[in-house]
C-alpha positions in Angstrom: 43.7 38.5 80.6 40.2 36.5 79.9 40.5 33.7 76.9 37.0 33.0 75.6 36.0 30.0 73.6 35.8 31.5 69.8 31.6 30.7 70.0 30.9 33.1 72.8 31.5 36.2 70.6 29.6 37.3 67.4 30.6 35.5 64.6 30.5 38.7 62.7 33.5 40.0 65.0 35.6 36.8 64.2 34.4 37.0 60.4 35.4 41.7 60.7 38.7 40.4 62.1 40.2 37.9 59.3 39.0 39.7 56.9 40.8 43.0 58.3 43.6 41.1 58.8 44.2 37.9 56.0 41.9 39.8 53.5 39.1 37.0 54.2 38.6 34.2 56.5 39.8 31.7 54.1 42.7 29.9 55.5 45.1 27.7 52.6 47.9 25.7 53.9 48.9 22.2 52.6 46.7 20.1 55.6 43.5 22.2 53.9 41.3 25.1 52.7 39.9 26.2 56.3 37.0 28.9 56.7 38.6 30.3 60.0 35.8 32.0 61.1 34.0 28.3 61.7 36.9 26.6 63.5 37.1 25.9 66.9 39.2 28.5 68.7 39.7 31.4 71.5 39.7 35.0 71.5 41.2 37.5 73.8 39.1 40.9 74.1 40.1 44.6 75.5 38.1 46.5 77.6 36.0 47.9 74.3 35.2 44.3 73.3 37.8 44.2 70.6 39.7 41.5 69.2 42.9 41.5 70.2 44.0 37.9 69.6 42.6 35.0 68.5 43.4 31.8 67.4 41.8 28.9 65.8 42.7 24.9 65.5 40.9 21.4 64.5 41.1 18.2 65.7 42.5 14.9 63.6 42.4 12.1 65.2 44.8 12.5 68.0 46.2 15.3 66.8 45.4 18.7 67.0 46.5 21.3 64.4 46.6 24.8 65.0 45.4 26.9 61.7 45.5 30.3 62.7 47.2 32.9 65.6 46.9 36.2 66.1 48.2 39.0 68.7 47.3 42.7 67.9 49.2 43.9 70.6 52.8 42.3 71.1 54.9 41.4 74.0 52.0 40.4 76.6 51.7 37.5 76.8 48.7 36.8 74.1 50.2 34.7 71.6 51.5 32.3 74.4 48.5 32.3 76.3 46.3 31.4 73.6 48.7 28.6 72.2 48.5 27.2 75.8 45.2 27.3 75.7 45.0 24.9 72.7 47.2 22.7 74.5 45.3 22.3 77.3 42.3 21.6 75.1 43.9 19.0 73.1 45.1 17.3 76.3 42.2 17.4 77.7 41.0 15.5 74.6 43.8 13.0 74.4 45.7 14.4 72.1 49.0 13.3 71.6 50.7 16.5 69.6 49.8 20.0 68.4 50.7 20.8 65.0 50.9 23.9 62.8 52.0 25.0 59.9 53.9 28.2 58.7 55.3 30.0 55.7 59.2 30.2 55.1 59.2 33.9 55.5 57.4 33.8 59.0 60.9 34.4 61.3 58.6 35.5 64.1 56.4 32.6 64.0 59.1 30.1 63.7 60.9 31.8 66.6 57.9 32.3 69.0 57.0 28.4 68.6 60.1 27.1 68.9 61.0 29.3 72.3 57.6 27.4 73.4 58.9 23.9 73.0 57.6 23.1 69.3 60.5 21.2 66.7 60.2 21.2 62.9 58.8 18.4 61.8 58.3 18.7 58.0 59.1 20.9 54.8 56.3 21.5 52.1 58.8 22.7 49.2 56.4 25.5 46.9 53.6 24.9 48.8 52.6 28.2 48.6 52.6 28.2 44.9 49.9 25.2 45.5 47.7 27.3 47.8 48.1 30.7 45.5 46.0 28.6 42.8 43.6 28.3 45.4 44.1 31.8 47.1 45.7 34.0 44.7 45.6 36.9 47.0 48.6 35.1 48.9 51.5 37.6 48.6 55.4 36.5 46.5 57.2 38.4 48.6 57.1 39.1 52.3 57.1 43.0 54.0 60.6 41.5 54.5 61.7 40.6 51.3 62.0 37.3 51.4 60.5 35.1 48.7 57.1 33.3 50.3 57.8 29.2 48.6 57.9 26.9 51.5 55.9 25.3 54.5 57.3 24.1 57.4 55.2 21.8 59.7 56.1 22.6 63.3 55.1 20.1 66.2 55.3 20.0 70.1 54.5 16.3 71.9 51.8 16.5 74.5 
């Protein structure tokens, strides 16, 4: 599997992707409105040249946050390779910890970062009702059926 710094691929490609798959590149979560497809981040690509993960992050300080992940195809390894990948660049910038932040409804996310050594941190109670006035696109319900309210803050120490 190659990982690619987000800037070495068409920017169109990264701008086709979020929009395909968050209806836009516009990213809303209580640390900020992000336009994903100008972040700093790393792609994984198939043998067409396709997107098949990506994810993007900024830098605060000593802290990096990690604002967007994505794995088309589950279950090989993409998701954890590219989360290690922003690891390795925070640490290699001195970064103490990597942060992210994810919806209440987001079972998988919660589970895949906390298998991978991230804790939660903090609890943004209706902070999705916040970001909906900025995004109202953002769905009430999850495919699951459970309500989408909350944020929870997830951190790993470097």
């Amino acid at each position: 599997m190659q990982i690619l710094e987000i800037e070495k691929i068409l920017k169109s490609l990264v701008e086709e992707f979020f929009t395909t798959h968050w209806g836009s590149p516009e990213m809303v979560i209580s640390s900020g409105v992000y336009d994903c497809s100008k972040l700093d981040g790393f792609v994984v690509l198939n043998e067409k040249e396709e997107i098949i993960g990506l994810i993007t992050y900024i830098f605060r300080e000593d802290e990096c946050e990690i604002i967007s992940l994505d794995s088309i195809e589950e279950g090989k390894g993409i998701g954890k390779a590219l989360v290690q990948a922003v690891e390795r660049a925070a640490e290699k910038r001195g970064c103490s910890s990597v942060k992210l932040v994810t919806t209440n409804d987001n079972l998988k996310a919660l589970k895949f970062y906390q298998k991978r050594g991230y804790h939660l941190s903090n609890l943004y109670i209706n902070a999705v009702d916040k970001a909906r006035k900025l995004k109202p696109a953002i769905p009430l319900v999850s495919e699951d059926g459970i309500p989408i309210r909350d944020e929870i803050e997830l951190e790993k120490e470097l």
